[in-house]
N, C-alpha and C positions, 0 to 999 in steps of 0.2 A: 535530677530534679526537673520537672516539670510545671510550666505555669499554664493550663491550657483554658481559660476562660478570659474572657473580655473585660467581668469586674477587677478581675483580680484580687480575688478573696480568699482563692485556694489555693495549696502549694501542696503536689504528691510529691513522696520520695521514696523510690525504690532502690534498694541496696542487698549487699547477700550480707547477712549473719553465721557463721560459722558453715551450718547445713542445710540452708534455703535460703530464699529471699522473702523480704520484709517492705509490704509495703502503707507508707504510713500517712496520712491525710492530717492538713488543720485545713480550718476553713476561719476566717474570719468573720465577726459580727459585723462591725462599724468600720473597721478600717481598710487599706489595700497593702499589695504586697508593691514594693519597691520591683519592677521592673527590669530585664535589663533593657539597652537602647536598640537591639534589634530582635524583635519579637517572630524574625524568621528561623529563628537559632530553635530546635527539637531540646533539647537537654544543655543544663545549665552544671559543669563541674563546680566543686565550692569544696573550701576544708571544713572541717566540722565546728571553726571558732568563724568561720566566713559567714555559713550557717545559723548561727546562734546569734551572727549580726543580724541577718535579713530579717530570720522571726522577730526581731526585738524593733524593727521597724528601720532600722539603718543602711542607707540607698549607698550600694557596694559601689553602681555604676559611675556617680556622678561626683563622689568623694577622690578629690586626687592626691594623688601622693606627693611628697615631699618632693622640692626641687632639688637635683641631683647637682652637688658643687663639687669644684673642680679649686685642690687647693694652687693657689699661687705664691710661686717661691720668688723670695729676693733675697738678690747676692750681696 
């Protein structure tokens, strides 16, 4: 995936379907696409529920994840 515009209104995606490749354009009215933080990056990998975040307006990059605990045992 690609985001190659300044407003950030458009998101191409090209992929292969079975016996070609498929490539598939939105463009945004009013709103932006959630960015990621280094805009020098060409292509953006994502799973297809990663995907279906970003169209839905949900910012991949800046949502962190869970803090990783460490259980503690007593004797």
């Amino acid at each position: 995936m690609t985001l190659d515009n300044r407003a950030r209104n458009r998101v191409k995606i090209l992929y292969w379907e079975r016996n070609g490749f498929c490539l598939w354009l939105k463009r945004l009215e009013a709103e932006r696409f959630k960015a990621p933080p280094d805009p020098g990056d060409d292509a953006i990998e994502l799973t297809a529920e990663e995907l279906n975040w970003m169209l839905d307006g949900f910012d991949l990059w800046r949502n962190k994840p869970h803090r990783v605990l460490r259980p503690r045992y007593v004797a």
